[in-house]
C-alpha positions in Angstrom: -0.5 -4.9 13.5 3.0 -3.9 12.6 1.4 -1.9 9.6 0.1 0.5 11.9 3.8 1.5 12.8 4.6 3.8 10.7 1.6 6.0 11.4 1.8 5.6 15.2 4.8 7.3 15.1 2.9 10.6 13.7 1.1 10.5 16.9 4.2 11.8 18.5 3.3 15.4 16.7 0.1 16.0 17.7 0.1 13.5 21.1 -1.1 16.7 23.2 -4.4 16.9 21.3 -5.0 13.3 20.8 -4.0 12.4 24.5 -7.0 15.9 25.8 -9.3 14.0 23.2 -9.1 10.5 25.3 -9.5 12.4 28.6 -12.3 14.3 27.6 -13.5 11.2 26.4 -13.1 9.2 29.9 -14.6 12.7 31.7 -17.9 12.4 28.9 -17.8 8.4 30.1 -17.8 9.1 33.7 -20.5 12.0 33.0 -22.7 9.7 31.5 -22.4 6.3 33.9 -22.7 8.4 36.7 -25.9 10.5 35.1 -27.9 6.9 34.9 -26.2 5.7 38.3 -27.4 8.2 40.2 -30.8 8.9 38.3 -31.7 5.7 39.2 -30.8 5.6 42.7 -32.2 8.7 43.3 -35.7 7.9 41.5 -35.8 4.6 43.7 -34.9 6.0 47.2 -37.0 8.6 46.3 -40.1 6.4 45.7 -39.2 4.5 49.3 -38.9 7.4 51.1 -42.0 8.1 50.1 -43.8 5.1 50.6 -42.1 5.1 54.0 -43.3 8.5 54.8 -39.9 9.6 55.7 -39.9 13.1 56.1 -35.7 14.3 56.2 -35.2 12.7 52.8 -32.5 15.4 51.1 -33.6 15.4 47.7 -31.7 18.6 46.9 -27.8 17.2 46.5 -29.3 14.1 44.0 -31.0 16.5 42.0 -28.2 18.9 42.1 -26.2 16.3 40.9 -28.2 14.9 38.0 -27.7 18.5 36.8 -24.1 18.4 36.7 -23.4 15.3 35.5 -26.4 16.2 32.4 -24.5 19.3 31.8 -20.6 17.7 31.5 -22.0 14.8 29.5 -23.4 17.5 27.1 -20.3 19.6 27.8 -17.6 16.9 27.4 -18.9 15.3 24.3 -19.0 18.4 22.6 -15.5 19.5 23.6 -14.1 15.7 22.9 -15.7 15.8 19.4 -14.1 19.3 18.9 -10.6 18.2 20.3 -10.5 14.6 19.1 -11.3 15.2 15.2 -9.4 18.2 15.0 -6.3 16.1 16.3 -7.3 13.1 14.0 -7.8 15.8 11.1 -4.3 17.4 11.5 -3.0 13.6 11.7 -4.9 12.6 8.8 -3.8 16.1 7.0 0.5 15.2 7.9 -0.2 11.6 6.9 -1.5 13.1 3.2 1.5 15.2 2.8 3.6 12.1 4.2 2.4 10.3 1.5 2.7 12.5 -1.3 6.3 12.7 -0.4 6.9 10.0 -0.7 5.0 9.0 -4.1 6.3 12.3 -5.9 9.8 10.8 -6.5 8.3 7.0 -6.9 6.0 8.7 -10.3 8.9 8.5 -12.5 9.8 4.7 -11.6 9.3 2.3 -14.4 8.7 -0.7 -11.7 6.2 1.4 -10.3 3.1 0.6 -12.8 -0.4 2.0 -10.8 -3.0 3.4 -12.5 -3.7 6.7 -12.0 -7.4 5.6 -10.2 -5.2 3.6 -8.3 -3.0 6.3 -6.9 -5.8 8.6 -6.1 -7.8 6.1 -4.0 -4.4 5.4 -2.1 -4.2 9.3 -1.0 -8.0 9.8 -0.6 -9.9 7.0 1.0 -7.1 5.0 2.1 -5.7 7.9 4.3 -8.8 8.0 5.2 -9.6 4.8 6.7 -6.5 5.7 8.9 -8.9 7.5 11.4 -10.3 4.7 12.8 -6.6 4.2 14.4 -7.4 6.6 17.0 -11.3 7.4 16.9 -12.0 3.9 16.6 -9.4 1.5 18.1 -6.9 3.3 20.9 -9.7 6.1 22.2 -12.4 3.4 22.6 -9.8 0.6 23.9 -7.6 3.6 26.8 -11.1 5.0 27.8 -12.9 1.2 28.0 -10.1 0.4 30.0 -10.1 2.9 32.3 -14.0 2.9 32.6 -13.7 -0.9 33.7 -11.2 0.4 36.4 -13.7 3.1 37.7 -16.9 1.2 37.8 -15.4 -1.3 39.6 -13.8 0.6 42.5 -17.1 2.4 42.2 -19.4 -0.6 43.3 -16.6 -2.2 44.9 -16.7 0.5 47.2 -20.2 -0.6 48.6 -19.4 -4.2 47.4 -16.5 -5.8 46.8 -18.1 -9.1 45.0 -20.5 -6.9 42.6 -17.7 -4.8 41.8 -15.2 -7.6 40.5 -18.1 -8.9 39.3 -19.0 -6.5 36.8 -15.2 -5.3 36.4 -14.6 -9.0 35.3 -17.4 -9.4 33.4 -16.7 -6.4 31.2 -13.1 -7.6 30.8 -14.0 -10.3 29.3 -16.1 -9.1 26.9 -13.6 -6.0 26.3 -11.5 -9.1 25.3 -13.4 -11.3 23.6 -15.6 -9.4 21.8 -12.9 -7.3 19.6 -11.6 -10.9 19.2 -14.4 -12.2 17.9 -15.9 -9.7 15.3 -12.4 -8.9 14.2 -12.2 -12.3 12.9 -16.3 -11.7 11.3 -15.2 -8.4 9.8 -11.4 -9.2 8.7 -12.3 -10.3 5.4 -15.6 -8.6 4.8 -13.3 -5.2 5.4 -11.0 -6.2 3.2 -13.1 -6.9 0.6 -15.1 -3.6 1.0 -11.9 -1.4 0.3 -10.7 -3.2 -2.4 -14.2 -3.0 -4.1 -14.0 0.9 -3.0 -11.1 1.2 -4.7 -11.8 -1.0 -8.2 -15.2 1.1 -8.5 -13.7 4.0 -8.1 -10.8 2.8 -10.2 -13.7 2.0 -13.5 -15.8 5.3 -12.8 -12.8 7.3 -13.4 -11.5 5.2 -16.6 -15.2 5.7 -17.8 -15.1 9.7 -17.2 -11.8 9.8 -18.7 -12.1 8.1 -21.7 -16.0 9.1 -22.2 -15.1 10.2 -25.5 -13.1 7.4 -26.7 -15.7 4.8 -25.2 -18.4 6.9 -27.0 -16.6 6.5 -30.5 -15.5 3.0 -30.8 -19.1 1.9 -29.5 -17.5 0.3 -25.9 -19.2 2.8 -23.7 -22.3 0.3 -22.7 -19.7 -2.4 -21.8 -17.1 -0.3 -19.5 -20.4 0.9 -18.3 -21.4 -2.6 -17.0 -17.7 -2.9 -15.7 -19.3 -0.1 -13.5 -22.0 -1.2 -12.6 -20.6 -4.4 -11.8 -18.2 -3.6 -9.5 -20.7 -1.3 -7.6 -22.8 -4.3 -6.7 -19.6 -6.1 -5.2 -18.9 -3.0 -3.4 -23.0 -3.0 -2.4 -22.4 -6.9 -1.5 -19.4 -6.2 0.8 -21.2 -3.4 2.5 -23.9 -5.4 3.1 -21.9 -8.2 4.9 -20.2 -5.2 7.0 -24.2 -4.0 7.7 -25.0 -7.7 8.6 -22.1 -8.1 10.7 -22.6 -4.5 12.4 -25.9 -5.8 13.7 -24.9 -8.9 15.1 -22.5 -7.0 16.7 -25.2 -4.9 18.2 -27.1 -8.0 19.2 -24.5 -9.7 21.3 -24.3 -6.2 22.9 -27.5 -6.0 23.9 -27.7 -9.7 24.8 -24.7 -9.2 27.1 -26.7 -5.9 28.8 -29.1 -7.8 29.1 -27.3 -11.1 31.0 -25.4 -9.1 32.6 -27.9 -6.4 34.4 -29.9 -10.1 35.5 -26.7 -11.8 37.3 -26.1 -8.2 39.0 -29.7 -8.0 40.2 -29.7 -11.2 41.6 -26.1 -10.6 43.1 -27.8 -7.8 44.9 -31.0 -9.1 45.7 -29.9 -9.6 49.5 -28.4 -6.0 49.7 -25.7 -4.3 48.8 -22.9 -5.0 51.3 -24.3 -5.0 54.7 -27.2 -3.0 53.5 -30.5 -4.6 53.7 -32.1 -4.8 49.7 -33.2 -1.0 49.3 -32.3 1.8 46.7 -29.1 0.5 46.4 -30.3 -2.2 44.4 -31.8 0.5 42.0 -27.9 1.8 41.4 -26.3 -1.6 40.6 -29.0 -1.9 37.5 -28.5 1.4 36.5 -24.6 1.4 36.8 -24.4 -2.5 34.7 -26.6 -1.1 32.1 -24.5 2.7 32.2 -21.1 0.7 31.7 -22.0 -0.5 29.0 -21.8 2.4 26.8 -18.4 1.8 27.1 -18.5 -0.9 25.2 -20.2 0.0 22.4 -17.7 1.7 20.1 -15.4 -1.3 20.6 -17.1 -4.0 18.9 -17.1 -1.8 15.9 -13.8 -0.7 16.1 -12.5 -4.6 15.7 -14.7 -4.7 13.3 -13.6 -2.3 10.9 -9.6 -2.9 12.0 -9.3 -5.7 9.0 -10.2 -2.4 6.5 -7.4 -0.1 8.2 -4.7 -2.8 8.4 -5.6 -3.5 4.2 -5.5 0.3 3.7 -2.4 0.7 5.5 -0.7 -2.1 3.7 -1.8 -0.4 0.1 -0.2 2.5 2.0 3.2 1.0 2.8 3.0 -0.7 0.1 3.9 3.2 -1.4 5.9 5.0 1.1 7.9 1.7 1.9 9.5 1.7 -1.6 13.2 3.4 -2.4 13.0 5.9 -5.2 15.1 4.3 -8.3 16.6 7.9 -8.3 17.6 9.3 -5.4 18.8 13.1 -4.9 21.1 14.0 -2.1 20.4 16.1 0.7 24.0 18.0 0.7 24.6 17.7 -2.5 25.8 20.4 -5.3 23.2 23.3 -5.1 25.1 26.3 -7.0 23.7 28.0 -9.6 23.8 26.2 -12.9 25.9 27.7 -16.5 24.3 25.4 -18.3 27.4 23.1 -19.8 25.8 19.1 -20.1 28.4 16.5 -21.0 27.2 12.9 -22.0 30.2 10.0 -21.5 29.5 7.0 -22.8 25.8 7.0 -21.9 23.3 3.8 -21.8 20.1 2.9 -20.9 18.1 -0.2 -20.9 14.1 -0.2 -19.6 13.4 -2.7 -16.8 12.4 -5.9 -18.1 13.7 -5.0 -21.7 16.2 -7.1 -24.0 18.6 -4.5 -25.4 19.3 -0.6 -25.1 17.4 2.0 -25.6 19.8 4.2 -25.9 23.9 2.8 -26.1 26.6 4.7 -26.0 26.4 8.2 -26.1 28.6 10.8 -26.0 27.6 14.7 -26.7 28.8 18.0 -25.2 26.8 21.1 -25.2 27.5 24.2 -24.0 26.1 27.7 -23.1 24.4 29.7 -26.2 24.6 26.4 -28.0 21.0 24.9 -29.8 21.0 21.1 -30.2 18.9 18.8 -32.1 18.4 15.3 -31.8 16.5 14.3 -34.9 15.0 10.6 -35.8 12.3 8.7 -36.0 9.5 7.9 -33.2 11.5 4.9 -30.6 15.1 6.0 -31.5 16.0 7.2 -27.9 15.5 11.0 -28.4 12.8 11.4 -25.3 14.9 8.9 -23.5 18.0 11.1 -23.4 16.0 14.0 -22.2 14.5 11.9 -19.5 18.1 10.8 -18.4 19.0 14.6 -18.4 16.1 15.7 -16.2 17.2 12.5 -13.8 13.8 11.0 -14.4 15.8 7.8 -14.6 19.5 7.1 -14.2 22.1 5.7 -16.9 23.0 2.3 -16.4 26.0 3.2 -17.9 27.9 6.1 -18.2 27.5 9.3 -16.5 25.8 12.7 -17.4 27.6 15.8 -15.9 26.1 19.6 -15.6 28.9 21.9 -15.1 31.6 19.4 -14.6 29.1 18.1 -11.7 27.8 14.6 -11.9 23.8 14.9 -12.2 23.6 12.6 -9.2 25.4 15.0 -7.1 23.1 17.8 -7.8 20.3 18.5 -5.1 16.8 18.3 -6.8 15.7 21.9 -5.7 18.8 23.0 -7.7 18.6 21.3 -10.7 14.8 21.9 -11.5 15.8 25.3 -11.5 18.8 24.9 -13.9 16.4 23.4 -16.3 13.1 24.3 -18.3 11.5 21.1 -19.9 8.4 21.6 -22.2 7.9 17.9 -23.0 5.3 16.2 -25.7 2.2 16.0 -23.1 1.3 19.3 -21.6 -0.2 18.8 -18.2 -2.5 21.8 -17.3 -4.9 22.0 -14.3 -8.0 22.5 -13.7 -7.3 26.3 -13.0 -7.5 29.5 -13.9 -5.1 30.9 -17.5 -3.0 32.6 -14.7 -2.5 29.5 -12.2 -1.0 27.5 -15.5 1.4 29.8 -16.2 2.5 31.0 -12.6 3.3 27.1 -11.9 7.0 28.3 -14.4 7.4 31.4 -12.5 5.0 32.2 -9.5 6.3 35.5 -9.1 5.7 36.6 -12.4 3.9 39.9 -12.8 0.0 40.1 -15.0 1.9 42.0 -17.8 4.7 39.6 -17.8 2.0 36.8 -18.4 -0.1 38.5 -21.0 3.0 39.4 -23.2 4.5 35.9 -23.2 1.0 34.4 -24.0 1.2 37.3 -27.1 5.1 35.8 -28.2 3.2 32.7 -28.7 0.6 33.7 -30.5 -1.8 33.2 -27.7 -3.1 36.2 -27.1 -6.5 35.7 -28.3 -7.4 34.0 -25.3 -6.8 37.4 -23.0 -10.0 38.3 -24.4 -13.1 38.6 -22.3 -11.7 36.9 -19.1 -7.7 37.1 -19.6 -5.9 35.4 -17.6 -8.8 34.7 -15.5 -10.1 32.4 -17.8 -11.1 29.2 -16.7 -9.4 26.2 -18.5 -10.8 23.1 -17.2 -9.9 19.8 -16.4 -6.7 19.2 -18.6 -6.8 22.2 -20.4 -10.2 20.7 -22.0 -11.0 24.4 -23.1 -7.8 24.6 -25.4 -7.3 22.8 -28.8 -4.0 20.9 -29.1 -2.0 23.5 -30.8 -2.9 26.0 -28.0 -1.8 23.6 -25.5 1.5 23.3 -26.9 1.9 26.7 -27.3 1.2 27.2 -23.1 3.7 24.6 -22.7 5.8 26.7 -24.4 4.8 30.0 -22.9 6.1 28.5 -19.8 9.4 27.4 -20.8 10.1 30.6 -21.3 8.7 31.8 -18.1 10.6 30.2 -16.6 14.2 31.6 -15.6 16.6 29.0 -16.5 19.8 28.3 -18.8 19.1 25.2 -19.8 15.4 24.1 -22.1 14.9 21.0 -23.2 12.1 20.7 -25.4 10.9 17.6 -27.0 8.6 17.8 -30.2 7.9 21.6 -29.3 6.1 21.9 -32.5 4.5 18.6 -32.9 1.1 19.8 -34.3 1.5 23.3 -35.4 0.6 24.4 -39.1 3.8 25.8 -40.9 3.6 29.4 -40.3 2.9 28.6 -36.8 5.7 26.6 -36.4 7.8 28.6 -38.0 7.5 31.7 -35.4 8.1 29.8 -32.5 10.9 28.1 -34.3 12.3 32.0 -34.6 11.0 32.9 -31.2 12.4 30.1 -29.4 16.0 30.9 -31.5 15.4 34.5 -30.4 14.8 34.1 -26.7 17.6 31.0 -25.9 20.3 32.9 -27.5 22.6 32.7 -24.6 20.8 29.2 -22.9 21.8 25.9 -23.7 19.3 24.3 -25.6 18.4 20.9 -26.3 15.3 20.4 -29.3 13.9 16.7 -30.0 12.4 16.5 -33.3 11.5 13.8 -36.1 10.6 17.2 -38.5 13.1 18.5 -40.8 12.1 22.1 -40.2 14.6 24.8 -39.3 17.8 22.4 -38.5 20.0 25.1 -40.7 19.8 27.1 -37.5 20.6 24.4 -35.4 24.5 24.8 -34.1 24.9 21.3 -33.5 22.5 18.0 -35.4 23.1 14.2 -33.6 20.8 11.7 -35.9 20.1 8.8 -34.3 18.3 5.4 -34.7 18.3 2.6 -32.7 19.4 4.0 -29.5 22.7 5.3 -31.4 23.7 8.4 -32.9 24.7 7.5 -36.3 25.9 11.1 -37.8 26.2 14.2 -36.1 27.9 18.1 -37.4 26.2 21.1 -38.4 23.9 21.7 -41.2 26.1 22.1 -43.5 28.5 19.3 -42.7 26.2 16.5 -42.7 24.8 17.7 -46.2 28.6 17.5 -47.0 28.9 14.4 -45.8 25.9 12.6 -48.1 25.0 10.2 -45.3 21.5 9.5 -43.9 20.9 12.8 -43.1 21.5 14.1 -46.8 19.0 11.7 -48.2 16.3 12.7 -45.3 16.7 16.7 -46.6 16.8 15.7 -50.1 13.3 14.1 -49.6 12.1 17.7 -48.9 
């Protein structure tokens, strides 16, 4: 149960609602035991008073009653229902955002290694399963509780022996049972979220990769993957189904035992009473408690399903980020001045560096380029810079300032990145732009768009225009060209830009090539390339290969020099 902790303690926020929801659940209770408990005595005393031809029989005050306790039943489930699952829906909504806090800085962990499937059925319909916490396990177990208490001193008030009686016998079951069909349901619950999550885990592979599938002829078999997997999830429902009507079973079983013992415990009168109406409210009170036990049985049920999704849970918000950013750390405005010193990195699990020993210095209204081939080190370095990952050797400094001194708000803003894969959203032309610079005015959007040679899609919709899911609207040159369009929305002195021209045709590439030398004139700028195309302009060129930079100058130096870089130009 000590996986439940962490989310118990969000309880504290939002205890005012949650602790109204289990009153109004105890007043709905009490409504509803006493509606039945006094229904039937009043039916039976009524039907002796009349056979008795008693004439002063005050039917009035009963039916007065039956009213009231009819109308707060009606009332108090209504307002429970209301109070309880906005509560748990606030809960539910902190626990999401909890979450997400705690993944965001997990995402670029190498060690991390979840699919993406994965991660979404986490923050959907594992967060989700959290509700039975409270709707399902402490409401039912506080208000059964209490219930037991107040039936009890309710017929122990007439009679002592059929109140503990029932009070004990509804104990025991408000033990046992919860015992018992936790231990049915613990695996079966188990096994229905993990099924939940691998089908949902396959469809989403299949709707991804629908085009892929379709061309190397493996559709049909990730298909039956599919289908696969939703007859295990089918199965595991199933058992829960099966177990779910046992459940109900025993229940009425137990009713059942139960409302015969307290007849023939009241068979010689209630009390001192002779046997009368009396008799009528012990039956109708033994089978009204039992409401109260209803919701528990399923709640122990299902707990083996919320203690596996709150493992997969912790087993997310209870990791440390690989790169942490301090609170009070360095949070001035950036120059834009990055110093490498003796740099190295090596992936998790790999033999050697990936990138060893590097040394550079850039500063404000410098451009540059790290050129080589694909697996030097180039995107490497710019993930170090961005403090994606840390060095495990070395240090990078902004501004004199160690990167792991900076505050995260801070550096993001000291830094535009347009990296290799351009992530858009299923959103509107203007929501993919405004993620750079949300304050950014229509006009200012359009005429960046127009400096990338974007502005054929302003027709008919402009920045309206719907892009779909990952940009599927665009080609791949136009998504490029938006990732460029917002690194240069975005107000910073530092880009970074890896491959910004990866598949654009020449004349293409050549005007952002000028656009981008136009617009950075006074940013530090850092361009990755394996092309050859427009280095002359470039004010410093670091070649590297195998995690090393082997030659670096100007243009014009390196050509001097007749190294590697000399025989790559005179390929040209």
């Amino acid at each position: 149960m000590r996986e439940l902790l962490p989310y118990l303690r969000l309880y504290k926020r939002h205890w005012f609602g949650l602790s109204l929801g289990m009153v109004l659940a105890f007043a709905t209770l009490f409504a509803a035991i006493g509606l039945l408990t006094l229904s039937g005595w009043f039916i039976a005393a009524a039907a002796v008073a009349g056979l008795a031809s008693i004439a002063t029989f005050n039917y009035m005050l009963p039916a007065a009653g039956v009213r009231g306790f009819s109308i707060g039943r009606t009332f108090g489930r209504w307002a429970e229902r209301v109070v309880s699952h906005n509560a748990t829906f606030k809960l539910l909504a902190d626990l999401r955002v909890s979450f997400f806090r705690k993944l965001a800085p997990l995402v670029p962990d190498q060690s991390l290694n979840m699919r993406d499937g994965d991660l979404l059925n986490r923050m959907v319909a594992d967060v989700d399963a959290m509700d039975h916490v409270y709707l399902r396990l402490i409401s039912p177990m506080v208000v059964g509780i209490l219930g037991i208490v107040a039936v009890s001193l309710f017929l122990g008030w007439f009679d002592p022996i059929l109140g503990m009686a029932l009070g004990l016998t509804l104990l025991v079951l408000l033990v046992g049972l919860p015992i018992i069909f936790y231990r049915l349901g613990n695996d079966q619950g188990r096994a229905q979220l993990e099924q939940n999550a691998a089908t949902r885990i396959a469809l989403l592979d299949w709707l991804q990769g629908h085009a892929e599938l379709a061309l190397f002829g493996a559709r049909d078999r990730y298909r039956a993957r599919i289908d696969d997997s939703e007859q295990a999830m089918l199965h595991a429902q199933a058992n829960m189904a099966r177990i779910t009507g046992l459940a109900n079973a025993v229940l009425v079983a137990a009713t059942g035992l139960t409302l015969v013992g307290m007849i023939w415990l009241a068979a010689d009168g209630v009390g001192s009473r002779l046997p009368g109406p009396m008799i009528a409210m012990v039956a109708f009170t033994t089978m009204a408690s039992f409401e109260l036990m209803m919701p528990i049985t399923a709640a122990f049920q299902y707990l083996g399903k919320t203690l596996t999704a709150a493992k997969r849970l912790n087993a997310i918000t209870e990791r440390t980020p690989s790169v942490p950013f301090p609170s009070q750390g360095h949070s001035g405005p950036a120059i834009g001045t990055i110093s490498f010193d003796n740099v190295s990195y090596q992936y998790p699990g790999a033999a050697q560096d990936a990138v060893s020993n590097i040394s550079l210095h850039v500063t404000p209204g410098q451009t540059l380029a790290l050129l080589g081939r694909t697996g030097c080190g180039k995107s490497t370095l710019l993930n170090l810079v961005t403090r994606a990952w840390d060095p495990t050797q070395g240090q990078i400094t902004l501004d004199d300032v160690p990167l792991t001194q900076w505050q995260e708000p801070a550096l993001r803003d000291a830094m535009s990145v347009v990296t290799q894969k351009v992530d858009l959203f299923n959103g509107t032309l203007r929501d993919n732009l405004a993620l750079a610079n949300p304050h950014a005015s229509d006009d200012v959007l359009a005429s960046t768009l127009e400096r990338v040679g974007l502005g054929g899609l302003l027709e008919g919709q402009g920045l309206d225009a719907w892009l779909g899911d990952g940009g599927r609207q665009l080609s791949g040159g136009e998504r490029r060209r938006l990732g460029i369009a917002r690194g240069l929305l975005h107000p910073a002195p530092i880009m970074l830009l890896d491959e910004p021209t990866e598949g654009l045709d020449v004349q293409t590439e050549a005007e952002i090539l000028s656009l981008l030398h136009t617009h950075c004139q006074d940013k530090t700028v850092v361009i990755i390339t394996h092309r050859l195309v427009g280095l002359a302009h470039m004010d410093k060129i670091c070649l590297m290969d195998a995690g090393q930079i082997i030659e670096q100058g100007t243009h014009s130096s390196l050509l001097a020099q007749n190294g590697r870089y000399a025989q790559l130009m005179n390929r040209l």
